[in-house]
DRENKEKE-345088 format. One record per residue: residue in one letter; z, y, x of N, C-alpha, C in turn. Coordinates in steps of 0.1 Angstrom, whole numbers, padded with zeros to 4 digits, always signed. Example, Ala and Ser with C-alpha at 12.3 -4.5 7.8 and 13.67 -1.06 7.14 Angstrom:
<atoms>
A+0078-0057+0132+0078-0045+0123+0078-0033+0132;S+0071-0022+0128+0071-0011+0137+0079+0000+0129;
</atoms>
This chain:
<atoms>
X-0097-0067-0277-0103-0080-0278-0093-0089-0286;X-0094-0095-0298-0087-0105-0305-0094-0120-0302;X-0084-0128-0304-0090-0142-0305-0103-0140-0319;X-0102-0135-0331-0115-0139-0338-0127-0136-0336;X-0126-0125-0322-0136-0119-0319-0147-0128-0307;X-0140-0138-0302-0145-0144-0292-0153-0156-0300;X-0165-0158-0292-0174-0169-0298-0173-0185-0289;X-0171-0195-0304-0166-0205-0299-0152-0205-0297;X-0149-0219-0282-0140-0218-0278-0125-0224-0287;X-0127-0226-0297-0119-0232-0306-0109-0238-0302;X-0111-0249-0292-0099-0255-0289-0091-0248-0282;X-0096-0241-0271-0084-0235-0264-0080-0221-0271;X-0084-0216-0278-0078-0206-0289-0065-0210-0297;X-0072-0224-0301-0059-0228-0308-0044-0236-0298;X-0049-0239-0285-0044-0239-0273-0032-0230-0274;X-0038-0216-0266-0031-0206-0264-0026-0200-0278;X-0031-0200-0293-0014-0197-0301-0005-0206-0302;X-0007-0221-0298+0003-0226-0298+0012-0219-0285;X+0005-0215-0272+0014-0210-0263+0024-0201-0271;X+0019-0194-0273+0022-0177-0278+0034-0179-0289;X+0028-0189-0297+0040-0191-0308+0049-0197-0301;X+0051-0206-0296+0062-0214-0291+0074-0204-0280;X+0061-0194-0275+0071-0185-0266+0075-0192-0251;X+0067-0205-0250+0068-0211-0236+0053-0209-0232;X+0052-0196-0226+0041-0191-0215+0039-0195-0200;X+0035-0205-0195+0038-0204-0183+0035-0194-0174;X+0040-0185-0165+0040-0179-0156+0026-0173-0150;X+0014-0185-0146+0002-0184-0137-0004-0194-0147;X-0013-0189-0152-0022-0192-0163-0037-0191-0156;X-0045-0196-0149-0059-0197-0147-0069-0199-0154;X-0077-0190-0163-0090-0196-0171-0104-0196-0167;X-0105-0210-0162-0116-0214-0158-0130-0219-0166;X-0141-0207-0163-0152-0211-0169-0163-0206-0165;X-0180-0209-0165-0191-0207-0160-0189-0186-0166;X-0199-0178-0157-0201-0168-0160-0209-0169-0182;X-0199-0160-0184-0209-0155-0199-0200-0171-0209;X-0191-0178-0208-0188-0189-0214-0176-0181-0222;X-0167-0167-0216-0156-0163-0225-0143-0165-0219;X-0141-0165-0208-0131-0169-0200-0120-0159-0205;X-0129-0143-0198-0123-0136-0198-0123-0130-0208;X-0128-0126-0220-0125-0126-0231-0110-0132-0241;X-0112-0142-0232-0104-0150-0240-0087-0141-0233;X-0085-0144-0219-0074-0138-0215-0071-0123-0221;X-0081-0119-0224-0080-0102-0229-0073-0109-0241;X-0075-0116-0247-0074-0115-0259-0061-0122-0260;X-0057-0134-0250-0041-0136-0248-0031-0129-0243;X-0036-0118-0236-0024-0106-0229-0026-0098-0246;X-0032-0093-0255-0029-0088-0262-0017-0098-0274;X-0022-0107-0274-0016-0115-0282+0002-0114-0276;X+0005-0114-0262+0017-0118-0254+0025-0106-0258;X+0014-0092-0255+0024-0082-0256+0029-0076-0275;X+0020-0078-0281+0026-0078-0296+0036-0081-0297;X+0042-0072-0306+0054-0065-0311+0061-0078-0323;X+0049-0085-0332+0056-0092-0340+0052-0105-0335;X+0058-0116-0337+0064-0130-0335+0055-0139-0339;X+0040-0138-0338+0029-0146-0344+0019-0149-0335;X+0011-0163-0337+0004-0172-0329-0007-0159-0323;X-0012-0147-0324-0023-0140-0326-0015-0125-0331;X-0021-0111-0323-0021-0103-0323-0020-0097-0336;X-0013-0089-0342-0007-0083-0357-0021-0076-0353;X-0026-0069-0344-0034-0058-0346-0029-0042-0353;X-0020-0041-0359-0013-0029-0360+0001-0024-0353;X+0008-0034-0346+0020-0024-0341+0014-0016-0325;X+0023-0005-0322+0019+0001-0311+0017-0008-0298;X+0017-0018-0295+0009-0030-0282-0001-0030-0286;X-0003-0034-0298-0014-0037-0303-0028-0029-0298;X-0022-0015-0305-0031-0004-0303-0033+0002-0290;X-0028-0002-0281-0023+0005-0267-0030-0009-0262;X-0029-0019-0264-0036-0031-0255-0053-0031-0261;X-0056-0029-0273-0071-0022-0280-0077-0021-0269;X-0069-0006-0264-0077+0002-0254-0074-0002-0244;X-0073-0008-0240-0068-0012-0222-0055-0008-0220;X-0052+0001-0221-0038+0021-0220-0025+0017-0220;X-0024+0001-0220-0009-0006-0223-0003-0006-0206;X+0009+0001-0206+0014+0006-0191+0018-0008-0185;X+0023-0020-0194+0026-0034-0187+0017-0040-0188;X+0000-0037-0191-0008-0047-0186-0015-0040-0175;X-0015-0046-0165-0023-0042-0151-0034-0054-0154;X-0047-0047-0145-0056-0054-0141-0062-0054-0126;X-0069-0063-0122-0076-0063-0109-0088-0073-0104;X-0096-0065-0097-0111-0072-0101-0113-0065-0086;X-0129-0071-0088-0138-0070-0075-0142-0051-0074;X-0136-0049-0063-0143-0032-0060-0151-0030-0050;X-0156-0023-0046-0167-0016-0038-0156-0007-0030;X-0156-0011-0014-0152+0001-0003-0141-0005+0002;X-0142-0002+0015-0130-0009+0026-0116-0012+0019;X-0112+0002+0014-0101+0005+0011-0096+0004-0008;X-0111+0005-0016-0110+0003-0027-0097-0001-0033;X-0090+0005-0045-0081+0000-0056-0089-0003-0068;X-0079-0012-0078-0087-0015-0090-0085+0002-0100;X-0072+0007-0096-0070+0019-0104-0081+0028-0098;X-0091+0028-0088-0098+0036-0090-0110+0037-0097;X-0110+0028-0103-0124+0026-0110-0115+0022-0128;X-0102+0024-0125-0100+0024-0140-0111+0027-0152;X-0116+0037-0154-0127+0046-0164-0135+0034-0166;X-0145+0034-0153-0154+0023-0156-0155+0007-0159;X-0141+0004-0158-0138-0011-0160-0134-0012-0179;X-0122+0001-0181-0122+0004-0195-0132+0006-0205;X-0146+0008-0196-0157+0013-0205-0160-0004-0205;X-0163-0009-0194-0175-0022-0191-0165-0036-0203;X-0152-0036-0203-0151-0047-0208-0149-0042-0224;X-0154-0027-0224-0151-0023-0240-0166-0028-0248;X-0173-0026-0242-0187-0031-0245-0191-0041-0239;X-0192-0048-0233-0194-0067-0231-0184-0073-0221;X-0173-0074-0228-0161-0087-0220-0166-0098-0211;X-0177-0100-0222-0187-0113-0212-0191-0110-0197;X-0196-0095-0195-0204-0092-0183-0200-0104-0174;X-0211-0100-0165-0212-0110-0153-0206-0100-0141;X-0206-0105-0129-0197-0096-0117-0214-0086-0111;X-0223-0094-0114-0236-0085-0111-0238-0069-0113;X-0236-0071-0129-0231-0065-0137-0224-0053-0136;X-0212-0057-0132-0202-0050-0132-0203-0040-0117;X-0205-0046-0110-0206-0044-0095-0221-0025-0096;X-0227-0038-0101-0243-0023-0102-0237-0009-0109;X-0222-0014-0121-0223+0000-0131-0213+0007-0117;X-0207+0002-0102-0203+0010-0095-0206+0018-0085;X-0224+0011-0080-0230+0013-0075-0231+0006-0062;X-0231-0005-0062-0227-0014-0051-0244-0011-0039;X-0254-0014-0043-0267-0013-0037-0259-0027-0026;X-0263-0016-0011-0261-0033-0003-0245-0031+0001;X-0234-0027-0006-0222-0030-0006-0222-0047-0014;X-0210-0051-0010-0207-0065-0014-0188-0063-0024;X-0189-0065-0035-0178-0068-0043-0167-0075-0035;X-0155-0069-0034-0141-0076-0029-0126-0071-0037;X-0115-0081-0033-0103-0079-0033-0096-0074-0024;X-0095-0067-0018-0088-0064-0006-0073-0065-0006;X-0069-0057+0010-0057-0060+0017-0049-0047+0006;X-0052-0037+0007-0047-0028-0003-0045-0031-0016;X-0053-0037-0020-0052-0041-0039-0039-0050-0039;X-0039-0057-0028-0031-0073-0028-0013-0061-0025;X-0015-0057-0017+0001-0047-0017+0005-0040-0031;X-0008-0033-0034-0007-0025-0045-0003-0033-0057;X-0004-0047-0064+0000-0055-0073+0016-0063-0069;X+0018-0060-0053+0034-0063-0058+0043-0056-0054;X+0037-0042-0053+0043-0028-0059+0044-0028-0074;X+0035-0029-0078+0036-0027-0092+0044-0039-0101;X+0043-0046-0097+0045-0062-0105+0065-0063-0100;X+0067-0053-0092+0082-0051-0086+0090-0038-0093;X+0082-0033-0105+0087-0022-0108+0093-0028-0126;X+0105-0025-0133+0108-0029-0144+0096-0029-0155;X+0098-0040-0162+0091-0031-0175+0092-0025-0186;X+0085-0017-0191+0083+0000-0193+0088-0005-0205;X+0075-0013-0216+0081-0015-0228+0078-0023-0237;X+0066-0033-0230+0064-0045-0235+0073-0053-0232;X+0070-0069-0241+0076-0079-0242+0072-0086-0224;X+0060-0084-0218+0062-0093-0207+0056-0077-0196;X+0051-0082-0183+0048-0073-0175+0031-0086-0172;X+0024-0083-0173+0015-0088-0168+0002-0083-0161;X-0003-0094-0151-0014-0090-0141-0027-0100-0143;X-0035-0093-0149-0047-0098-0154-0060-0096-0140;X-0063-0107-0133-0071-0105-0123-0083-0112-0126;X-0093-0107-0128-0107-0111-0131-0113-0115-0114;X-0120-0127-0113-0123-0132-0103-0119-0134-0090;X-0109-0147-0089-0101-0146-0076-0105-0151-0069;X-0119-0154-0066-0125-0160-0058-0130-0147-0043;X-0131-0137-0053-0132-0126-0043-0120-0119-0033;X-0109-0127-0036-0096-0123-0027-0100-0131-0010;X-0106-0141-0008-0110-0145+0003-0096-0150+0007;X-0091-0150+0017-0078-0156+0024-0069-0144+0022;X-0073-0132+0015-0061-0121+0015-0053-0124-0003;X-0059-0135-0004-0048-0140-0017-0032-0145-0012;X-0031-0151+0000-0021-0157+0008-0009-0145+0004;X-0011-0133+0008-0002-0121+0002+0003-0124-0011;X-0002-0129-0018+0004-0129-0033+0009-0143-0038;X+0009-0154-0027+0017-0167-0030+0031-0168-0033;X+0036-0159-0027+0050-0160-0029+0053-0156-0045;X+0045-0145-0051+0049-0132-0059+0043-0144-0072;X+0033-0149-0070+0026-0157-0080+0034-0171-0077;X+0042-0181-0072+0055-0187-0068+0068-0184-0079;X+0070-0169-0073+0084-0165-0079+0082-0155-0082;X+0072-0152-0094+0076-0141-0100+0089-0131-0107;X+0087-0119-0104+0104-0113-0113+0100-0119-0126;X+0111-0117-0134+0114-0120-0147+0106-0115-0155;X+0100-0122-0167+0092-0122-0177+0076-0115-0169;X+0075-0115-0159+0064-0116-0154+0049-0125-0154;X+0037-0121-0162+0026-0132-0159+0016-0133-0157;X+0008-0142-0149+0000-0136-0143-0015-0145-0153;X-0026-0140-0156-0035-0142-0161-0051-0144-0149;X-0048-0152-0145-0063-0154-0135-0077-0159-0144;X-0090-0151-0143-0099-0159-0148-0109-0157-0136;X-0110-0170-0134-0123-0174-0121-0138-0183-0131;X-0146-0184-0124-0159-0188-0129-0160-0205-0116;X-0158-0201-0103-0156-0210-0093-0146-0217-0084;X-0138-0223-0089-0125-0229-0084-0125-0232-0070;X-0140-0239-0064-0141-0241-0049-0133-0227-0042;X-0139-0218-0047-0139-0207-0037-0127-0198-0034;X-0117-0206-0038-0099-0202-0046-0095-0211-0038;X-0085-0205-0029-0072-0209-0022-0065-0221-0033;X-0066-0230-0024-0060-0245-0033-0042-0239-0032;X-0037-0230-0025-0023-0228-0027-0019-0221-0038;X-0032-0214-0038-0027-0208-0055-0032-0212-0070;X-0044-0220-0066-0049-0229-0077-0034-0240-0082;X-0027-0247-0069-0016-0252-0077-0008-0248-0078;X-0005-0233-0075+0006-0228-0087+0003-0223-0100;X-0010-0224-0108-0012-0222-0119-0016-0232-0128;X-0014-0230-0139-0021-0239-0151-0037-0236-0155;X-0043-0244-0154-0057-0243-0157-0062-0248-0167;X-0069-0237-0177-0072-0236-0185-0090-0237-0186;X-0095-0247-0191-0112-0249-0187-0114-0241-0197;X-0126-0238-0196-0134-0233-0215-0142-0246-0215;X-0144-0245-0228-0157-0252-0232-0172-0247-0232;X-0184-0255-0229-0195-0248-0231-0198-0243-0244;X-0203-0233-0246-0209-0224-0259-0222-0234-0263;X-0224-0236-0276-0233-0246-0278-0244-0236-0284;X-0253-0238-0278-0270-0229-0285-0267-0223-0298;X-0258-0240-0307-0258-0232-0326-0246-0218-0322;X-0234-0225-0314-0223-0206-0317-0227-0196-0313;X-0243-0200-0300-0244-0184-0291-0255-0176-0301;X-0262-0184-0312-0270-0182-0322-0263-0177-0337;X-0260-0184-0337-0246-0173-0350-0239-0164-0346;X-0234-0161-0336-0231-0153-0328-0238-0140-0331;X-0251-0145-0324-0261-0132-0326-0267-0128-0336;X-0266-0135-0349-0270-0133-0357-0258-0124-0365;X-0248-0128-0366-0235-0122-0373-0233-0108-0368;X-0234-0105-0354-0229-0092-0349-0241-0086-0341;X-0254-0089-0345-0260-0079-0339-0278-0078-0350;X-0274-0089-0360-0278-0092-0372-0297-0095-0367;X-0296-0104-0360-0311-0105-0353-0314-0117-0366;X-0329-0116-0365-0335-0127-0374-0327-0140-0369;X-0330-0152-0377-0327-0165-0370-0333-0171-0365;X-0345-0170-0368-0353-0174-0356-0350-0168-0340;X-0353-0158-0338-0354-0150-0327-0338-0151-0323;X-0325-0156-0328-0315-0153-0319-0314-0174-0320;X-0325-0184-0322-0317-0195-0319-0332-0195-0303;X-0341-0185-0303-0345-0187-0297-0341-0178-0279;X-0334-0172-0286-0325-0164-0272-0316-0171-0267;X-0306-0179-0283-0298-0188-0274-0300-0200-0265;X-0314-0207-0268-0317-0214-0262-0318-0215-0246;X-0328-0199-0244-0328-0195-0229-0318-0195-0220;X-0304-0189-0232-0297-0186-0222-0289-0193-0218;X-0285-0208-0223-0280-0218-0219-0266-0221-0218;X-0256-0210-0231-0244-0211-0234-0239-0199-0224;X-0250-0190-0218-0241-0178-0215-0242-0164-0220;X-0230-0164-0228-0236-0154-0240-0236-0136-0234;X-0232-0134-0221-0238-0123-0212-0254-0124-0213;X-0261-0133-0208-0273-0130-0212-0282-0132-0222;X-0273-0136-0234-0280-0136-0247-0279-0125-0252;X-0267-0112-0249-0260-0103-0256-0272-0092-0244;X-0278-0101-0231-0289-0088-0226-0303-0092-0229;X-0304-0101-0230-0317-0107-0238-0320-0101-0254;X-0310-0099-0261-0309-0096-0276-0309-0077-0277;X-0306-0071-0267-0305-0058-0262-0321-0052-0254;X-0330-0059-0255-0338-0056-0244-0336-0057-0233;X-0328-0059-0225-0324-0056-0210-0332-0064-0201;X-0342-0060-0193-0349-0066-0187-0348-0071-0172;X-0334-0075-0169-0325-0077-0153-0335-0090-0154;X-0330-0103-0162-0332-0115-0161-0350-0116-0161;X-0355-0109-0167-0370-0113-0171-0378-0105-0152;X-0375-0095-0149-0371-0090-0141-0371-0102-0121;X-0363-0105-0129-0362-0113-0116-0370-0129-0118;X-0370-0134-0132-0382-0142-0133-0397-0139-0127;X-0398-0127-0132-0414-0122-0123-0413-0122-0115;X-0405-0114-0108-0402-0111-0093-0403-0130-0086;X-0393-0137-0090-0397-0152-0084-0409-0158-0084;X-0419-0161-0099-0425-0162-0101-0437-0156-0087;X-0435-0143-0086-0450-0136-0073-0438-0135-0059;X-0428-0142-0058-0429-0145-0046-0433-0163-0044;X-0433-0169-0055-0437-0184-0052-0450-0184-0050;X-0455-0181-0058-0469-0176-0053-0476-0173-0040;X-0466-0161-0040-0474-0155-0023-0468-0166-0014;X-0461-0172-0014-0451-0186-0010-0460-0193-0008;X-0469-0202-0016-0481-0206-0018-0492-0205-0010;X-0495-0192-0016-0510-0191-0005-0506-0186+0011;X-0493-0184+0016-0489-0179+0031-0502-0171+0035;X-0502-0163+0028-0506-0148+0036-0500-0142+0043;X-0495-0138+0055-0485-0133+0066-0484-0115+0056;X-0493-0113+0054-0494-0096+0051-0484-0095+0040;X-0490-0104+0029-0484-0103+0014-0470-0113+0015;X-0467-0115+0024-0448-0117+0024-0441-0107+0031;X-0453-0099+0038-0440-0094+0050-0439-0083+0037;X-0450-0080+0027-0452-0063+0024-0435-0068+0010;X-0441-0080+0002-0426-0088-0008-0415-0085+0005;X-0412-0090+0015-0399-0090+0021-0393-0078+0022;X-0404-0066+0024-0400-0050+0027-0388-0040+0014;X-0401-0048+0001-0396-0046-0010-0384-0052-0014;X-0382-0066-0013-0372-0072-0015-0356-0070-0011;X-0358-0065+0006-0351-0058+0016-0341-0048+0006;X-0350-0041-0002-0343-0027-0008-0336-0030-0020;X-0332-0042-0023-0326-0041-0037-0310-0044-0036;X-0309-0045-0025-0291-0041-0020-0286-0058-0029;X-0277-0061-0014-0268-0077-0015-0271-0079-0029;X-0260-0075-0037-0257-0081-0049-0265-0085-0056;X-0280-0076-0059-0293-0079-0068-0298-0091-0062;X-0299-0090-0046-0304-0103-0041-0296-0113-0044;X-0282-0115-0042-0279-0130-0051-0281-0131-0060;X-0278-0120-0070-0283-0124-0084-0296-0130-0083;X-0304-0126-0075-0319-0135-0076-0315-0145-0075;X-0315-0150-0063-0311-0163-0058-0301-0176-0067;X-0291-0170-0076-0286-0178-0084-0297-0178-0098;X-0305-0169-0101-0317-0171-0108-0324-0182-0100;X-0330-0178-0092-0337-0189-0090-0332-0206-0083;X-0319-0204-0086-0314-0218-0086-0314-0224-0098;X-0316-0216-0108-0314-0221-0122-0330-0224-0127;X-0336-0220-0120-0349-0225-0120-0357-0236-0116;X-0349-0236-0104-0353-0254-0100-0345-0259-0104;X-0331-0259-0108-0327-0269-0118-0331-0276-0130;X-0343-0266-0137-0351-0265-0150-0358-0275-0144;X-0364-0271-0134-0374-0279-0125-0374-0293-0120;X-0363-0292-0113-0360-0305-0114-0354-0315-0128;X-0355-0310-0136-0350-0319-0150-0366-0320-0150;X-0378-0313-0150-0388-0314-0153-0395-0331-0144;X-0392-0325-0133-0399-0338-0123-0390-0354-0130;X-0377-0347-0133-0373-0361-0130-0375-0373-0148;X-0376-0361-0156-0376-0368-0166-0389-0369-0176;X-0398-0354-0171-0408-0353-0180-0407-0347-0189;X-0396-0344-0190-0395-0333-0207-0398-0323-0205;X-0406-0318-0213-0410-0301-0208-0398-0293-0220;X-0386-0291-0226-0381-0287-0232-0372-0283-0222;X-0373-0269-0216-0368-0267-0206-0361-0247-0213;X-0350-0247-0206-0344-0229-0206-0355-0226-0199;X-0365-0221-0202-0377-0213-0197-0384-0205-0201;X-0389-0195-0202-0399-0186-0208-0413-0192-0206;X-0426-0189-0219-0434-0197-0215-0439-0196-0201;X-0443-0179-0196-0449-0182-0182-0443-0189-0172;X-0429-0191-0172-0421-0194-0166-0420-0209-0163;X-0426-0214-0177-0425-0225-0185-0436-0233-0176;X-0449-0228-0177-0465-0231-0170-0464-0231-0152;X-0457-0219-0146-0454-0222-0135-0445-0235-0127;X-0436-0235-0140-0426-0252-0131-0437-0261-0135;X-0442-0266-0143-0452-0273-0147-0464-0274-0136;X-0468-0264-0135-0481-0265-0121-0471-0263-0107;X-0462-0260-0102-0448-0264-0094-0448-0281-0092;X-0447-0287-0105-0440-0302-0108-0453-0309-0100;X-0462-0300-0096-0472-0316-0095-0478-0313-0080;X-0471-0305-0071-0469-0304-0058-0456-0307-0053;X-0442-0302-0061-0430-0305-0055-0424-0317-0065;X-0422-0326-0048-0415-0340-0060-0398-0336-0060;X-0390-0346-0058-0376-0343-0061-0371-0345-0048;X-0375-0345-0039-0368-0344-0024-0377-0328-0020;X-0380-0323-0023-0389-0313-0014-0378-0300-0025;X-0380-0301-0040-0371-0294-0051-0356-0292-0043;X-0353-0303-0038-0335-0303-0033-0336-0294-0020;X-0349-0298-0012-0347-0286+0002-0347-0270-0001;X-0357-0269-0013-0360-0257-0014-0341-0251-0020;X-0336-0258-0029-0324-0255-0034-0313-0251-0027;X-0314-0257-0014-0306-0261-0004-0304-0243+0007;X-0323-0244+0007-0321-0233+0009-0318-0216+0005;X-0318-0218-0008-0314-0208-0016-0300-0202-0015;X-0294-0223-0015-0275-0213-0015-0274-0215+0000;X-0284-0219+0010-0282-0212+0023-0279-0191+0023;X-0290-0189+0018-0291-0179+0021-0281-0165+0010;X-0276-0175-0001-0267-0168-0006-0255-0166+0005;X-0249-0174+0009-0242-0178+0024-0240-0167+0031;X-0254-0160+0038-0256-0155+0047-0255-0143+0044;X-0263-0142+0029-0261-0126+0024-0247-0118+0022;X-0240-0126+0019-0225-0123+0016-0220-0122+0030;X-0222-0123+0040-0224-0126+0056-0229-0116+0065;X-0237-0106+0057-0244-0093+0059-0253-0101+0068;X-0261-0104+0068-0270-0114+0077-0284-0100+0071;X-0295-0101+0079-0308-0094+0083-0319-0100+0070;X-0313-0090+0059-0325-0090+0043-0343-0093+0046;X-0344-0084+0060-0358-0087+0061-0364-0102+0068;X-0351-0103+0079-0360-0113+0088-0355-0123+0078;X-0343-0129+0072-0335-0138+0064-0351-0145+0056;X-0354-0131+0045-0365-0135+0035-0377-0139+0040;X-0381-0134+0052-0391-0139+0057-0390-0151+0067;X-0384-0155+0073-0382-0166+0077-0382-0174+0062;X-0377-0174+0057-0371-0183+0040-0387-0187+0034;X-0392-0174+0035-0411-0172+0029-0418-0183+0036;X-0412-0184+0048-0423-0193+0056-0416-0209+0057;X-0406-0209+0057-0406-0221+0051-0406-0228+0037;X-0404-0219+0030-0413-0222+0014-0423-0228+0016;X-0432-0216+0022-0444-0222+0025-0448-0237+0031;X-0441-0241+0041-0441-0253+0045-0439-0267+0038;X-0426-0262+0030-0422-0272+0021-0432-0276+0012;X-0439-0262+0005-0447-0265-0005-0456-0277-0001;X-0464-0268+0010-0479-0273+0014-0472-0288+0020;
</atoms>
């Protein structure tokens, strides 16, 4: 990943060569940004820049870092991300993380989590990973210019980030650490202030639309109308533009459970909750943060009247016949209850009774 490869983002591109050239890197570098905005993109593309061999704002692209950071295969860049299993390391799923960020950097943690097979496992950092990085992070370096630890979503370290305050503090020498988070709440404020934070900027409809027109050469119509949907997150303009039917997918899927929501048939929720039951933790929040982005649409709808909404037409006709039953206090309960239940799922809480209790107060709300 190079800086010219990343879409957008301009300011802090040119941010980080000024780092790079100046050679004053700080230590704990955090880049903060919404899923699909290029966070991590962007860090790939400043650890390759850090470990290059020649003395320029941006990666030569030809010396041996260069070519060895390409592929991931560079021995002083470590990484660590969300894994699947009590005991999980990030080196055990090395293959699969070398494949997922060789073909979309963007991905989302949904994403990444399903190519491991999570079902109703839940994505973590664990007590092992956290030892295992200051083992490694304590051993010389091999033969780059710095030693660095690239950790993709620290929000999943939970309180076992506390192990690595000292080491992210006082790191050994030429040591650095590259954090990219998507949610800052959910990050230890002890380690949030020992880093520098780095925001992205939002991706604007026109970059996520030249974007896809330049490198995957879609008509222009059809990629300003992908970018539109996808609302500056170029993960799901890059699965929107692919056929991938995750997001369209769970639009139906919401779509006929509001419905059966609706008419409170006891039969046709319980038979939706059975089904729903089986699509294992992770798919279920991915729904759930779908369908928060739904009533957000929705609520722009009640509150302002604009029907120029991120929506698919059916999608589009349902908030609309929605809008004239739910006002803007009944919209906020239902919301309320959504990141309730994201809460609980991450919580291992009961998929069947959870959804059906949830069904029946939908129902309530509605009517």
């Amino acid at each position: 990943m190079n800086m010219h490869d990343i879409v957008g983002q301009s300011r802090v591109k040119a941010f980080l060569a000024q780092l790079a050239e100046n050679g004053r890197v700080p230590h704990a570098l955090l880049f903060l940004g919404p899923s699909g905005s290029g966070a991590l993109p962007l860090a790939l593309a400043f650890a390759r820049a850090l470990q290059c061999e020649q003395p320029t704002p941006l990666a030569c692209e030809q010396c041996n870092a260069c070519r060895k950071t390409a592929t991931y295969t560079h021995p002083d860049l470590h990484f660590s991300y969300p894994t699947i299993g009590t005991n999980a390391l990030s080196t055990d799923f090395a293959k699969q993380w070398r494949e997922a960020i060789t073909e979309n950097p963007w991905m989302d943690v949904n994403s990444w989590l399903q190519r491991l097979g999570a079902d109703n496992k839940q994505g973590n950092i664990n007590k092992e990973e956290c030892n295992a990085i200051i083992k490694k992070l304590s051993l010389k370096i091999f033969e780059g210019r710095y030693k660095i630890l690239l950790m993709w979503l620290p929000e999943y370290l939970g309180k076992e980030g506390n192990r690595l305050l000292k080491l992210i503090e006082e790191p050994p020498e030429d040591t650095i650490f590259l954090l990219v988070a998507e949610n800052a709440d959910q990050i230890l404020n002890t380690i949030l202030s020992r880093c520098q934070i780095i925001k992205t900027d939002p991706l604007s409809d026109e970059e996520v639309a030249e974007a896809l027109q330049s490198r995957l050469h879609l008509p222009a119509e059809r990629a300003r109308q992908i970018a539109f949907l996808a609302g500056g997150d170029f993960h799901l303009a890059l699965e929107a533009a692919a056929d991938h039917h995750e997001s369209e997918d769970a639009a139906t899927l919401l779509l006929d459970w509001l419905r059966k929501c609706w008419r409170g048939k006891g039969d046709e929720l319980m038979q939706w909750t059975e089904r729903f039951a089986k699509l294992g933790r992770e798919n279920q929040k991915q729904f759930l943060h779908y369908g928060l982005h739904f009533l957000r649409e929705l609520l722009a709808l009640v509150s302002t009247g604009n029907a120029q909404l991120r929506l698919r037409p059916e999608e589009l006709t349902t908030a609309q016949n929605m809008a004239k039953v739910l006002d803007f206090e009944k919209i906020v309960q239902v919301s309320q209850l959504f990141n309730d239940n994201i809460y609980y799922i991450e919580r291992n809480a009961n998929p069947r009774i959870l959804f059906l209790d949830t069904s029946i107060r939908l129902h309530q709300i509605m009517r």
